[in-house]
VOBA-1610 file (N, C-alpha, C; in pm, whole numbers, padded with zeros to 5 digits, always signed):
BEGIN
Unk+02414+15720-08484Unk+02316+15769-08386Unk+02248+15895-08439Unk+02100+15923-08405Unk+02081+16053-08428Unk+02037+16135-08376Unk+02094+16295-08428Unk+02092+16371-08325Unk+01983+16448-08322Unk+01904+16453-08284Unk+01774+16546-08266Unk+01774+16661-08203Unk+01757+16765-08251Unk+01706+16934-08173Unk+01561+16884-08134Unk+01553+16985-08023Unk+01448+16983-07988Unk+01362+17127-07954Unk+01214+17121-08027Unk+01161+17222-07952Unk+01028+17221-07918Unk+01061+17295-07739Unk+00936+17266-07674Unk+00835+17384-07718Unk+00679+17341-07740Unk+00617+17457-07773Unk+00516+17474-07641Unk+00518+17593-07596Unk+00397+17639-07528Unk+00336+17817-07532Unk+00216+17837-07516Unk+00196+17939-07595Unk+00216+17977-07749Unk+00226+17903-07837Unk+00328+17948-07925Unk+00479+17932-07973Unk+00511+17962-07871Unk+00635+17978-07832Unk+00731+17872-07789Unk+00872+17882-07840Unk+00992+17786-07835Unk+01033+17806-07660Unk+00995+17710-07564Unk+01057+17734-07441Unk+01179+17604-07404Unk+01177+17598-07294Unk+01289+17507-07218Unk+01202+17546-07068Unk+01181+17428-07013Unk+01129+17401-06857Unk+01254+17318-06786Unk+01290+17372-06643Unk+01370+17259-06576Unk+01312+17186-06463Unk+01303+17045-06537Unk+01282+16918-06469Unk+01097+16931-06443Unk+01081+16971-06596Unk+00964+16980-06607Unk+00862+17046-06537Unk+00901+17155-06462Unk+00812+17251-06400Unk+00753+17372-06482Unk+00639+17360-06508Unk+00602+17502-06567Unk+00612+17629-06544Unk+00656+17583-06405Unk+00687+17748-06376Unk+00799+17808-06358Unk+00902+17717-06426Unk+01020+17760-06450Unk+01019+17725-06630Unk+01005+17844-06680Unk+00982+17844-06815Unk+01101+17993-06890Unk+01178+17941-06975Unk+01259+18050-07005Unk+01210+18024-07189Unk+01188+18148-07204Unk+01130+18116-07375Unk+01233+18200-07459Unk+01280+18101-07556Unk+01415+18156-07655Unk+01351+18181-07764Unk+01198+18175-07831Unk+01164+18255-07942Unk+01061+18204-08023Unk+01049+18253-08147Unk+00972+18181-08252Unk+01003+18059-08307Unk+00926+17973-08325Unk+00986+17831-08349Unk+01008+17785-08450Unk+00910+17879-08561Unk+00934+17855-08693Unk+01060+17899-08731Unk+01118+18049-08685Unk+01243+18088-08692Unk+01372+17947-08647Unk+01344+17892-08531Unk+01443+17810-08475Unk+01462+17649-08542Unk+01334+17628-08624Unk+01326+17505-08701Unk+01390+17548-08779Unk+01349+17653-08872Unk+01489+17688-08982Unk+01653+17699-08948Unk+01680+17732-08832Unk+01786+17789-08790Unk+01887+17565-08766Unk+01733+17492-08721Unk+01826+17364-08698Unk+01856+17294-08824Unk+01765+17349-08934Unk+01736+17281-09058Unk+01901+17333-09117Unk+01895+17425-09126Unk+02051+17491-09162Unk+02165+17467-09089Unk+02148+17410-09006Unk+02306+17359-08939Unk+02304+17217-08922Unk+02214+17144-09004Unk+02189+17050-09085Unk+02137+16897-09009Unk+02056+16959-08907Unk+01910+16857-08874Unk+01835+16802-08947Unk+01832+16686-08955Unk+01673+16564-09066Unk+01594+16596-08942Unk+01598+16589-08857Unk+01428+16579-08727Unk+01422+16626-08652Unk+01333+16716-08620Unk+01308+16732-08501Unk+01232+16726-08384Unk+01224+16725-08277Unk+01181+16678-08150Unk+01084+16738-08123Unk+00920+16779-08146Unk+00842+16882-08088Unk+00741+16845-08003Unk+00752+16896-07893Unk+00691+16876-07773Unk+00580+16979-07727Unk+00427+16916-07748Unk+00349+17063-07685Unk+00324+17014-07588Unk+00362+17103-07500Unk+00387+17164-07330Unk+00221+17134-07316Unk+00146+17267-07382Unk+00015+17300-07296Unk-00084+17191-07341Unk-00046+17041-07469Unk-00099+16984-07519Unk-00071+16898-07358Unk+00030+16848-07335Unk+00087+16748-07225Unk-00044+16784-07117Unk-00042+16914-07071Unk-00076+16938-06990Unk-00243+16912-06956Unk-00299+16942-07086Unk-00438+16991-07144Unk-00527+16854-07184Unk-00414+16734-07207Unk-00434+16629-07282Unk-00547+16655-07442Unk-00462+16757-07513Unk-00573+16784-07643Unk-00425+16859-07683Unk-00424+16847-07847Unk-00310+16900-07932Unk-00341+17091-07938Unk-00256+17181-07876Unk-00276+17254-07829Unk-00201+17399-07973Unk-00116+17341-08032Unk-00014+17378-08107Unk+00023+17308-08226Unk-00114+17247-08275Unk-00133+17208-08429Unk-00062+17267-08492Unk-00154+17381-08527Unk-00092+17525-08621Unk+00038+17517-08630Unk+00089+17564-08517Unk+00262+17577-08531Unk+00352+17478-08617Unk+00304+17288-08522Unk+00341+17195-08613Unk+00332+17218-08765Unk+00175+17234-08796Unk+00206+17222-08926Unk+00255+17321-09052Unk+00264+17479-08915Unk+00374+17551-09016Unk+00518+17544-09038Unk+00568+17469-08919Unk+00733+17414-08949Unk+00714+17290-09059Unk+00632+17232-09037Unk+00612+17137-09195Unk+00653+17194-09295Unk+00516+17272-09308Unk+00512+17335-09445Unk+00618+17430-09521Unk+00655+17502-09383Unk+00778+17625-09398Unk+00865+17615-09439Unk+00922+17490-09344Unk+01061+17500-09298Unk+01082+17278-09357Unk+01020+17248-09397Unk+01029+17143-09507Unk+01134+17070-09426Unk+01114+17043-09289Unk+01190+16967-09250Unk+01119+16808-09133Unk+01184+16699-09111Unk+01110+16594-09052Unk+01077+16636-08883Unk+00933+16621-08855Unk+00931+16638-08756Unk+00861+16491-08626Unk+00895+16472-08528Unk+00837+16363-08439Unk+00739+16478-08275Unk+00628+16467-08299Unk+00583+16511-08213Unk+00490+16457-08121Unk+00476+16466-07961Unk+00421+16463-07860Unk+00373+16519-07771Unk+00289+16492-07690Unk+00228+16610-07611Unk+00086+16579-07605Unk+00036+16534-07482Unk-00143+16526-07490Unk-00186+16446-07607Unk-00185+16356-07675Unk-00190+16308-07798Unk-00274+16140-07686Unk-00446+16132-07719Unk-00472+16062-07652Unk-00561+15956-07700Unk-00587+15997-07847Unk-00687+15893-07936Unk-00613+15907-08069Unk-00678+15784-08171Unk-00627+15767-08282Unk-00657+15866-08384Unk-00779+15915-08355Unk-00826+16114-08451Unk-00701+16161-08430Unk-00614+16154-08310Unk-00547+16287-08274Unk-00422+16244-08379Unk-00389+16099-08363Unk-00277+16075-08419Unk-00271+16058-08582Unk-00387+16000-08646Unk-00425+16072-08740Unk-00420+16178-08824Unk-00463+16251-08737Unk-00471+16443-08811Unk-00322+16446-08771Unk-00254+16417-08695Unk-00092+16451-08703Unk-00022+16429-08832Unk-00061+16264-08851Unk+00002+16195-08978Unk-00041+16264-09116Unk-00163+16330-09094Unk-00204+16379-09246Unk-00161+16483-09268Unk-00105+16621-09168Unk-00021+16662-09223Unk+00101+16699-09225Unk+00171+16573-09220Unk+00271+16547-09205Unk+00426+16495-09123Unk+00376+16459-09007Unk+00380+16440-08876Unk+00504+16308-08896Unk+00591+16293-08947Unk+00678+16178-08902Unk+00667+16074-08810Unk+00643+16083-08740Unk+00595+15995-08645Unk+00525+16053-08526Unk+00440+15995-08428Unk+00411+16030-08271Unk+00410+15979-08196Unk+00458+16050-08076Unk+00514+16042-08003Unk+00371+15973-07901Unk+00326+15925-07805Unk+00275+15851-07734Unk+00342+15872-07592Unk+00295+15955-07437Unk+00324+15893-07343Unk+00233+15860-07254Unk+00112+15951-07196Unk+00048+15956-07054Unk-00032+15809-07129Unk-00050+15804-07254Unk-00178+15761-07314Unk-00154+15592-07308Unk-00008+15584-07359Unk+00043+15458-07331Unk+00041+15417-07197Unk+00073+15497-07068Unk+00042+15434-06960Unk-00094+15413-06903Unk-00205+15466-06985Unk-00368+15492-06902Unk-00412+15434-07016Unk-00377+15412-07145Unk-00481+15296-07177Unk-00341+15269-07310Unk-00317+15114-07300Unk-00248+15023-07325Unk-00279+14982-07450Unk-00435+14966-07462Unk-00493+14918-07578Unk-00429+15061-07728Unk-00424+15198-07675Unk-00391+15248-07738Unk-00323+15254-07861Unk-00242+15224-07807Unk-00093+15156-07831Unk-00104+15074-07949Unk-00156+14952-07902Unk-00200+14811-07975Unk-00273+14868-08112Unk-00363+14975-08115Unk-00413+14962-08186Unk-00395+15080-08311Unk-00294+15139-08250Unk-00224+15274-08350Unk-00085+15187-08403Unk-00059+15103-08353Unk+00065+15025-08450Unk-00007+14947-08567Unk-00135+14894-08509Unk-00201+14790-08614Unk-00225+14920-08748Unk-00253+15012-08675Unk-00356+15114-08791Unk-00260+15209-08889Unk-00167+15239-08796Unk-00046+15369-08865Unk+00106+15247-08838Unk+00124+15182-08824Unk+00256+15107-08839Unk+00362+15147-08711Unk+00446+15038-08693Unk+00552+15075-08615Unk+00662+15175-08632Unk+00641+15220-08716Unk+00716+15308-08794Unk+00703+15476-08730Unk+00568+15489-08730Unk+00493+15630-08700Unk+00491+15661-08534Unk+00454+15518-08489Unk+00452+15549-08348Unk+00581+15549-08234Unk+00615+15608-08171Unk+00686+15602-08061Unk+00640+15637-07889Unk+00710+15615-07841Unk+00636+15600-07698Unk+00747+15691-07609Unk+00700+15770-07570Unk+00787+15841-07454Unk+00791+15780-07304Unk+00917+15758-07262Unk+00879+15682-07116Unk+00987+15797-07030Unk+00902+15866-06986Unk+00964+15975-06885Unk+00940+15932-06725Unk+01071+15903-06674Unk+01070+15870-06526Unk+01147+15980-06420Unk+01094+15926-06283Unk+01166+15954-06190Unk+01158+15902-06142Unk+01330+15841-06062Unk+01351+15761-05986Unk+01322+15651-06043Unk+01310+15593-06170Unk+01300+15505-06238Unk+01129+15448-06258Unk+01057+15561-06211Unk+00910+15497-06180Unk+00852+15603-06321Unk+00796+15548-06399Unk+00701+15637-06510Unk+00606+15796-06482Unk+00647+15863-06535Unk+00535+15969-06476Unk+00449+16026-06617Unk+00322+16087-06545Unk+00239+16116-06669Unk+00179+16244-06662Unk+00106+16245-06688Unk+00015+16427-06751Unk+00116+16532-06758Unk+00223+16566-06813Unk+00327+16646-06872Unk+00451+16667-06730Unk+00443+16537-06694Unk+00526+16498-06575Unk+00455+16566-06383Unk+00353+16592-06398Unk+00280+16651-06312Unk+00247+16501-06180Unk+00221+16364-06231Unk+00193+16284-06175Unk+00351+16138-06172Unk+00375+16128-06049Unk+00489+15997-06101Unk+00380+15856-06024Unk+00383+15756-06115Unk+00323+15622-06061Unk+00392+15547-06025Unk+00369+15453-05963Unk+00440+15313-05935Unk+00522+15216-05984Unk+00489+15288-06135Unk+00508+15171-06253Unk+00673+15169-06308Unk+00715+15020-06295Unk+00876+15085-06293Unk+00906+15054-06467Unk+01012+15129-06504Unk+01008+15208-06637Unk+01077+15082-06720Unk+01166+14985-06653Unk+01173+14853-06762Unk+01117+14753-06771Unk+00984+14751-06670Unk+00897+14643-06696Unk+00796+14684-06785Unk+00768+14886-06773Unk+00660+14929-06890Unk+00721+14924-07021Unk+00862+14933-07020Unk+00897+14879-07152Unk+00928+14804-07260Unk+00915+14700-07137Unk+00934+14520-07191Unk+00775+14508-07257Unk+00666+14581-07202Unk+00569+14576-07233Unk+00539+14640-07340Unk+00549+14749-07321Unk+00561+14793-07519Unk+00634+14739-07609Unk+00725+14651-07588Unk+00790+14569-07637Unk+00683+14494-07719Unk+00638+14383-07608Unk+00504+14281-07645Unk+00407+14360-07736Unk+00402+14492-07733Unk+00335+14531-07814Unk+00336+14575-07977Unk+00466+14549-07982Unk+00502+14574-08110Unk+00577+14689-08133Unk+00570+14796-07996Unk+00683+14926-07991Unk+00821+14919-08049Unk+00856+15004-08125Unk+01023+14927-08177Unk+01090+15044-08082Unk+01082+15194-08124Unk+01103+15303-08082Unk+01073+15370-07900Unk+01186+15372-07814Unk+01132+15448-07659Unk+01237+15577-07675Unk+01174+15712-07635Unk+01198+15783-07607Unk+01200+15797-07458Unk+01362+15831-07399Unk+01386+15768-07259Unk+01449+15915-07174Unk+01342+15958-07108Unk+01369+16114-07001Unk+01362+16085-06853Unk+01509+16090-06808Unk+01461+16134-06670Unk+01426+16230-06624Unk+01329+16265-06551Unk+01282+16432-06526Unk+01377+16455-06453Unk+01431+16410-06373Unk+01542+16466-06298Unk+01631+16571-06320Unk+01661+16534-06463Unk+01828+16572-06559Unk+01763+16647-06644Unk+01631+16649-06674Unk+01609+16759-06784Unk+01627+16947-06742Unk+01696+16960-06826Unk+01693+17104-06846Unk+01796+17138-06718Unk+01889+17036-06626Unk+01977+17057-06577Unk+02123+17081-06632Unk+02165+17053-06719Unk+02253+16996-06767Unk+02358+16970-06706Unk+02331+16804-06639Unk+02411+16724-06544Unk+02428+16615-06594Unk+02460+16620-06727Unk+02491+16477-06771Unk+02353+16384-06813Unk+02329+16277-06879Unk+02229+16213-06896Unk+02237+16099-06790Unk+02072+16031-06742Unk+02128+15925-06619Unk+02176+15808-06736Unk+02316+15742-06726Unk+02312+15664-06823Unk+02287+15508-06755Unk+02311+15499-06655Unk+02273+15376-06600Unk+02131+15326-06615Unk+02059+15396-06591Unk+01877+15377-06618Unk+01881+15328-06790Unk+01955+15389-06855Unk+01942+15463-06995Unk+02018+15313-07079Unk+02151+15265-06986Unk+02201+15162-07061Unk+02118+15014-07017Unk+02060+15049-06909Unk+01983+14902-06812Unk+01859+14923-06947Unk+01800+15035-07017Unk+01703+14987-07087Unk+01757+14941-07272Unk+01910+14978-07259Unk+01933+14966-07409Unk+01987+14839-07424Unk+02018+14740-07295Unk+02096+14614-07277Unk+01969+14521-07232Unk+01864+14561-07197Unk+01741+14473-07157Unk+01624+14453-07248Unk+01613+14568-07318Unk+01470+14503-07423Unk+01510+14535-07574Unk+01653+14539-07596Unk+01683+14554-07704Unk+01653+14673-07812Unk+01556+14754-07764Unk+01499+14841-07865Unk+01532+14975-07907Unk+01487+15058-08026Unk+01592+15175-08029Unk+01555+15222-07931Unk+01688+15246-07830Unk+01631+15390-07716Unk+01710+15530-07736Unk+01610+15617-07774Unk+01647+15774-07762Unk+01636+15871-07659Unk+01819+15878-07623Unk+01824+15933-07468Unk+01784+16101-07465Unk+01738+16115-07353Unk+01676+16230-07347Unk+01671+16334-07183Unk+01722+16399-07184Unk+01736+16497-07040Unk+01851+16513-07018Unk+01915+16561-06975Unk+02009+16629-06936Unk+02180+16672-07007Unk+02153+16670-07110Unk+02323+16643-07175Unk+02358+16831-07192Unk+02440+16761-07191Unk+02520+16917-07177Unk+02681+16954-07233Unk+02714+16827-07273Unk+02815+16841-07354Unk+02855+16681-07500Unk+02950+16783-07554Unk+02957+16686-07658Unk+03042+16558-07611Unk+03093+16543-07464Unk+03119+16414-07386Unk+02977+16360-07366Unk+02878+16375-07277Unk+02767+16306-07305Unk+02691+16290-07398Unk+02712+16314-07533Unk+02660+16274-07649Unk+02715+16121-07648Unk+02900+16129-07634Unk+02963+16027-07664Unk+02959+15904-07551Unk+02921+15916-07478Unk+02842+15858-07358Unk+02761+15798-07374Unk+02677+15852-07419Unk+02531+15789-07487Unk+02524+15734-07608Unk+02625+15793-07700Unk+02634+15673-07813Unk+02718+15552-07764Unk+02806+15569-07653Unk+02870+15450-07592Unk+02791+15332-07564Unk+02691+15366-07484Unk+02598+15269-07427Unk+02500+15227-07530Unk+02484+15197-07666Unk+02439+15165-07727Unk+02255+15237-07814Unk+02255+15399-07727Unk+02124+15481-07805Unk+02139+15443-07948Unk+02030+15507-07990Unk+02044+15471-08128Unk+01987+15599-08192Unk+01964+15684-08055Unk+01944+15826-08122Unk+01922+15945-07968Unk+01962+16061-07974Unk+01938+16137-07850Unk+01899+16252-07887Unk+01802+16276-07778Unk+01704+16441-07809Unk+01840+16559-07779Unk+01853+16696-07821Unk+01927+16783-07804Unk+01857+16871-07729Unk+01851+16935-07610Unk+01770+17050-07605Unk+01880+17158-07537Unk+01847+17200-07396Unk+01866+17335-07346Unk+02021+17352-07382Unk+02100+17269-07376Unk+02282+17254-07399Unk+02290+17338-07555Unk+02207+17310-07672Unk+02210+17385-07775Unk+02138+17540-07759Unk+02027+17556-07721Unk+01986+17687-07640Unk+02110+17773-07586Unk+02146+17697-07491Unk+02221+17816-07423Unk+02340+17822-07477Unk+02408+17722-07578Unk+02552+17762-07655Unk+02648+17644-07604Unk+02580+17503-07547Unk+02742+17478-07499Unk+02825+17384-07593Unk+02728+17379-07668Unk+02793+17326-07807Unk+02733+17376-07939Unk+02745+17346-08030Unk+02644+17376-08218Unk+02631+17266-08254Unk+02492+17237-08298Unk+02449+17175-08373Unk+02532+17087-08464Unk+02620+17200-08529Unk+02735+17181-08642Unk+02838+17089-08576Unk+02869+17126-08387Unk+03001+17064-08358Unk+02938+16887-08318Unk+02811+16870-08324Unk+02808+16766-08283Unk+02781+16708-08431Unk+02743+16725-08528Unk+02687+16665-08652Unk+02890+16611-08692Unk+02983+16688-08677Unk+03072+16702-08750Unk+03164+16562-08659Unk+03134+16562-08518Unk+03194+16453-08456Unk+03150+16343-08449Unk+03015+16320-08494Unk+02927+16166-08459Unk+02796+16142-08553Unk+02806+16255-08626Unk+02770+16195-08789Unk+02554+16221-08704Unk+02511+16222-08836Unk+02335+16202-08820Unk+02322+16067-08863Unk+02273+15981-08785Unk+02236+15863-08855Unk+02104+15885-08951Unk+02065+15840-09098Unk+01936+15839-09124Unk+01839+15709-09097Unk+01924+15609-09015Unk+01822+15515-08980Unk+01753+15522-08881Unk+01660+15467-08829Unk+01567+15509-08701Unk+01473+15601-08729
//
């Protein structure tokens, strides 16, 4: 399984939001500093999320991305406001591991279809952030109707291999991950799912590699100390596949 750090950027800046409210924003620092800091306790990827991109629907925190590239010479997967193929593009050129895809995948479909044909299944991934099991979009500001394993059977049909899977609920709580939502999508459309929100200990890591993830985001639980980087790499290994 693999383990991903994660960091959210807004302003600049490395934050953590709970359950996706902006106005509960606690900011732990420079990010270029904190990409080095995951690169050294021996992270391949990491998770970068622009906040004010989500929000703004336009890549808000280029720059930053592409100075942890360049800097800190480590793999990165990023999302956030990312709403045409220019955008995903200029990600990939410099250097962008893959992207991340969410509001865009639910408001236009064709998207999708046509950034796998162009950049491969490889590059793209799709974020499916719910509540209450229903999809939500513009940096979790809106929840729709749309229930989260029929939109994923559908990216399925589309050629999606990769879902990045958040309940807003559990993010930035650290109450455990929902794993029932989490195993109903890893036992139903077969695909890698990378669990995401709420973990908080190195039991719900093992939880989530139980139910069959095939990779899970790390966030506020490493922030605030309730485990290292190091103690989870040393118990459940980095996968380099996925």
């Amino acid at each position: 399984m693999k383990l991903i750090p994660a960091i959210d950027l807004k302003n600049k800046k490395c934050v953590r939001l709970i359950q996706g409210d902006y106005n509960q924003v606690t900011v732990f620092g420079d990010p270029i500093e904190i990409a080095k800091h995951w690169k050294e306790e021996g992270a391949t990827l990491l998770h970068l999320v622009d906040l004010d991109g989500a929000k703004e629907g336009a890549s808000c925190n280029l720059d930053v991305v592409k100075q942890i590239i360049d800097e800190v010479g480590i793999a990165v997967e990023v999302g956030g406001g990312i709403r045409t193929l220019p955008q995903i593009e200029s990600l990939l050129s410099i250097g962008v591991s893959r992207v991340i895809l969410g509001s865009a995948a639910v408001k236009n479909p064709q998207l999708v279809r046509d950034a796998i044909k162009q950049f491969g299944s490889d590059a793209i991934v799709v974020g499916v952030d719910t509540k209450n099991f229903h999809v939500a979009v513009h940096g979790w500001l809106e929840v729709t109707s749309i229930d989260a394993l029929t939109f994923t059977l559908q990216l399925k049909e589309m050629g999606v291999k990769i879902i990045i899977f958040t309940d807003i609920a559990k993010d930035g709580m650290l109450s455990g991950a929902n794993l029932l939502e989490t195993k109903e999508l890893v036992q139903k459309t077969k695909l890698n799912i990378i669990a995401s929100g709420g973990i908080s200990s190195l039991e719900d890591i093992k939880d989530i590699k139980d139910i069959g993830c095939s990779g899970v985001i790390l966030g506020k639980a490493l922030y605030v100390h309730r485990f290292t980087y190091q103690d989870a790499l040393q118990r459940f290994g980095d996968s380099n596949a996925m």
